[in-house]
C-alpha positions as CSV (number, residue, x, y, z in Angstrom):
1,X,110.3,55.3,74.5
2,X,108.7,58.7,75.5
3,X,106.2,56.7,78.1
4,X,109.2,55.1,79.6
5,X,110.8,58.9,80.1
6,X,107.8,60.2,81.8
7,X,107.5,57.5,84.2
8,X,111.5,58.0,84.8
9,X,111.0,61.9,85.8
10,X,107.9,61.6,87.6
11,X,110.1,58.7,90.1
12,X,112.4,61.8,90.3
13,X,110.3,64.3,90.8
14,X,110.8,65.9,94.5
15,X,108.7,68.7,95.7
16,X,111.7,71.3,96.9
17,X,110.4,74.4,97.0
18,X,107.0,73.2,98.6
19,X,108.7,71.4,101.5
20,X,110.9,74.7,102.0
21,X,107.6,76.7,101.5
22,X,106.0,74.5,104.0
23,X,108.9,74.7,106.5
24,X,109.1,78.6,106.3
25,X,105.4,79.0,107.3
26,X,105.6,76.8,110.3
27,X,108.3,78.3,111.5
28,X,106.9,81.8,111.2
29,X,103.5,80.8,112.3
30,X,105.9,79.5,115.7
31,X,107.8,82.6,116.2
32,X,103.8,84.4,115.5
33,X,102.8,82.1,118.1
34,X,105.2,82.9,120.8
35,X,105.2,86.7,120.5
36,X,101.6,86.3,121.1
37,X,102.1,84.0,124.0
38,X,105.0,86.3,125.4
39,X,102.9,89.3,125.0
40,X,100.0,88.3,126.7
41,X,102.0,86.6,129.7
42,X,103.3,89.9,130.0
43,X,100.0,91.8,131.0
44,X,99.7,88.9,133.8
């Protein structure tokens, strides 16, 4: 009985706050990214 409820909340289990962790950081690492870019096409 309490194997059969572990097994039930791990099939449940989804990593939220990770994958909205992970999506934050790309998108700030993109906007980084093209400030940088935008900055040094400006000196051109």
């Amino acid at each position: 009985m309490g194997k059969h409820d572990e097994v039930h909340e791990a099939d449940d289990f989804q990593p939220k706050g990770a994958v909205a962790f992970f999506v934050v950081m790309i998108v700030f690492y993109t906007i980084i990214w093209f400030l940088m870019y935008f900055e040094l096409l400006s000196r051109v």
